[in-house]
C-alpha positions as CSV (number, residue, x, y, z in Angstrom):
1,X,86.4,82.5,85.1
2,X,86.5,84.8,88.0
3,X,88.5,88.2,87.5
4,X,91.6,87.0,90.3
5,X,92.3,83.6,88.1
6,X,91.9,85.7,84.8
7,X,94.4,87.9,86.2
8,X,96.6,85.5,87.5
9,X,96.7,83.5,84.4
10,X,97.3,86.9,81.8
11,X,100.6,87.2,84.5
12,X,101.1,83.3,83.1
13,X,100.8,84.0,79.8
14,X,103.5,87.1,80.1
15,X,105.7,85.2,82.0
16,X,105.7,82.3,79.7
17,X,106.4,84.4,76.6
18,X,109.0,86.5,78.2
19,X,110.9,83.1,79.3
20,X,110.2,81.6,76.3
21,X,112.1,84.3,74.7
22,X,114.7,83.5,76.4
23,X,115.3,79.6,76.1
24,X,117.9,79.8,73.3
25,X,119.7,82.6,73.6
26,X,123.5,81.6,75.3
27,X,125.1,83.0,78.2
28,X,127.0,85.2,75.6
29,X,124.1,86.9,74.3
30,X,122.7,87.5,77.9
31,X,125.6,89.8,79.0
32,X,126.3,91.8,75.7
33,X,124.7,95.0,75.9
34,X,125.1,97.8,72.7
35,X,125.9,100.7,75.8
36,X,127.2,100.5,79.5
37,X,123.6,102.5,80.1
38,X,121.5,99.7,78.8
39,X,120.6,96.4,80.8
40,X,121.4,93.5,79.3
41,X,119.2,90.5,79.7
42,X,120.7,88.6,83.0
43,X,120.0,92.4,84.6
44,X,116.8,92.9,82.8
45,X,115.6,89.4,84.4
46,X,116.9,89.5,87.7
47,X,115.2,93.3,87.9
48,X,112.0,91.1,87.3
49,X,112.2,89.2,90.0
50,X,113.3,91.3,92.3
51,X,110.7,94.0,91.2
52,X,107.8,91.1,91.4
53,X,108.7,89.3,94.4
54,X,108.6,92.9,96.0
55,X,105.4,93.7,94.5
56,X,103.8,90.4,95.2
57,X,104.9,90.8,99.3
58,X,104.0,94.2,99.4
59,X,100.2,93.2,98.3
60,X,100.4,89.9,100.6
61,X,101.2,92.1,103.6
62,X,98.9,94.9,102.7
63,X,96.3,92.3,102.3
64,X,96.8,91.1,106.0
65,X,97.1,93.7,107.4
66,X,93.5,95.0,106.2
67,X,92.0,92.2,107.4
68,X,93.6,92.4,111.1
69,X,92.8,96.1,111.1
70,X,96.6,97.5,111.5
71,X,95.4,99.8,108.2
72,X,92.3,101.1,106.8
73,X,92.1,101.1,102.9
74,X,89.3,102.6,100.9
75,X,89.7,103.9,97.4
76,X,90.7,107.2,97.0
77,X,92.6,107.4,94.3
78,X,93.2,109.5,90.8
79,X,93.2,106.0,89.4
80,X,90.1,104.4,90.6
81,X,89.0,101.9,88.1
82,X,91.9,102.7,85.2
83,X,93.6,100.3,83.6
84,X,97.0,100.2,84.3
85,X,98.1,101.5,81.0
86,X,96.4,104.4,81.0
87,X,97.8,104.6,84.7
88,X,101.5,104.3,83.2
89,X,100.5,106.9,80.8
90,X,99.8,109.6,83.0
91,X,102.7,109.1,85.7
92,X,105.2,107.3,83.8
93,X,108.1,109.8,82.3
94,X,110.4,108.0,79.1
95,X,112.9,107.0,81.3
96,X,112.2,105.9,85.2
97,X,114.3,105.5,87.6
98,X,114.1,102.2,89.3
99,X,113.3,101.6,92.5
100,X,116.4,100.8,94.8
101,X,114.5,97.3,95.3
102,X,114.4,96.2,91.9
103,X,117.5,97.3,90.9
104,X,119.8,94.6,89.6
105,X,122.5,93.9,91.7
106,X,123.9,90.5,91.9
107,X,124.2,89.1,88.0
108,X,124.9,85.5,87.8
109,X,123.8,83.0,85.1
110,X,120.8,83.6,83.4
111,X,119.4,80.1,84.1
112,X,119.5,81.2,87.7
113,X,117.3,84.3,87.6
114,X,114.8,82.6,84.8
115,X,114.3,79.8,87.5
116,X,114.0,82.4,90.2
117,X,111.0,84.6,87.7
118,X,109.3,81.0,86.9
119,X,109.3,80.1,90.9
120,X,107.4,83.3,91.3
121,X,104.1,82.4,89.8
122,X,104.0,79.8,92.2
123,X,103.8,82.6,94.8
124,X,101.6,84.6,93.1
125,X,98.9,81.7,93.1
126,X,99.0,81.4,96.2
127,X,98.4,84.8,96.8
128,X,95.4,84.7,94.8
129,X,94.3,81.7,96.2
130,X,94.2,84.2,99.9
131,X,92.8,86.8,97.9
132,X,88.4,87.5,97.6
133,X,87.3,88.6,94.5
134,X,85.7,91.7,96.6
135,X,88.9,92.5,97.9
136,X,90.2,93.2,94.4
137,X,89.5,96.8,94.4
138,X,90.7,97.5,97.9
139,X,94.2,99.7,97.9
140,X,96.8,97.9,97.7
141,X,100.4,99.5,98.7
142,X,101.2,102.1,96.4
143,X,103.7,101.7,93.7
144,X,106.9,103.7,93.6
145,X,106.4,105.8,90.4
146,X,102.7,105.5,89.9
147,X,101.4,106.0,93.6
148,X,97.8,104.3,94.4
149,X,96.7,101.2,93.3
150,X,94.4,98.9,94.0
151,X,94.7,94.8,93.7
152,X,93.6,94.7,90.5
153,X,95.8,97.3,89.2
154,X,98.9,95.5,91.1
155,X,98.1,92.3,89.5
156,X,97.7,94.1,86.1
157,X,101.0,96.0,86.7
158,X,103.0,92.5,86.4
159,X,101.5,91.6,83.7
160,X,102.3,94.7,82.1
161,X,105.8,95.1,83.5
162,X,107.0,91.4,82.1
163,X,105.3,92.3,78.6
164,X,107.3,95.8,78.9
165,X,111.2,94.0,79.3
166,X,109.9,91.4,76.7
167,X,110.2,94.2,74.6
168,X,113.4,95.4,75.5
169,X,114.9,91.7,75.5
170,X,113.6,91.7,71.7
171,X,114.9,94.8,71.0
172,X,118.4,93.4,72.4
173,X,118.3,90.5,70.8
174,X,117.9,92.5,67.2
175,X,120.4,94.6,68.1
């Protein structure tokens, strides 16, 4: 299996168990939260989508515009060739602030924003249908907290990021 499918399909796999997580728990249980400070898990999935769909344009533009020449990327980065934990590691502090375009905003039903996170694998094939596998350790755009990364690290990044509030949703759900 080449490296972009075997990306693309650990992002699956997250995605699958974070929803799956999620496909008996009622409306109810989706809004309560333990403290005003904590998301509950309508806000913790729409901050998936809206932190993914970003990420997945940002690396679709970056990508074209590589390849019509508007930017040059190389790899000079403190992260060449980490994985993205160890990247998380080093420029992550306990608690991040999120970036203003993943911030949750809009609430609704949680049916609405688990459709939405599920629609966005579709995307995200596509993407790596576009993608070479020699591109994969191009620069991508950087990320908001961690700075440089390149393709691969993105793709790893959503992987890791639905795995992360999988967590959380756990943890809420225990609570």
């Amino acid at each position: 299996m080449k490296t972009i499918q075997k990306l693309l399909q650990e992002v699956s796999t997250s995605r699958s168990l974070y929803l799956d997580q999620l496909a008996n728990i009622s409306e109810a249980q989706a809004i309560w939260k333990p403290d005003p400070e904590v998301w509950n898990v309508i806000e913790i999935t729409e901050h998936l989508f809206w932190a993914e769909q970003s990420g997945i344009f940002g690396m679709w533009k970056t990508l074209h515009a590589i390849r019509n020449g508007i930017i040059v990327r190389t790899y000079e980065s403190p992260h060449k060739n980490m994985p993205i934990e160890q990247i998380i590691n080093i420029t992550w502090q306990a608690k991040e602030k999120v970036p203003a375009v993943a911030v949750p905003r809009l609430g609704g039903p949680l049916s609405f924003w688990k459709h939405s996170l599920n629609s966005l694998q579709f995307v995200l094939e596509a993407f790596g249908e576009e993608m070479q596998e020699e591109e994969l350790r191009i620069q991508a755009q950087p990320h908001p907290i961690s700075g440089p990364l390149d393709f691969h690290q993105r793709l790893e990044f959503l992987r890791f990021h639905l795995d992360r509030h999988r967590e959380q949703v756990s943890w809420l759900l225990r609570s």
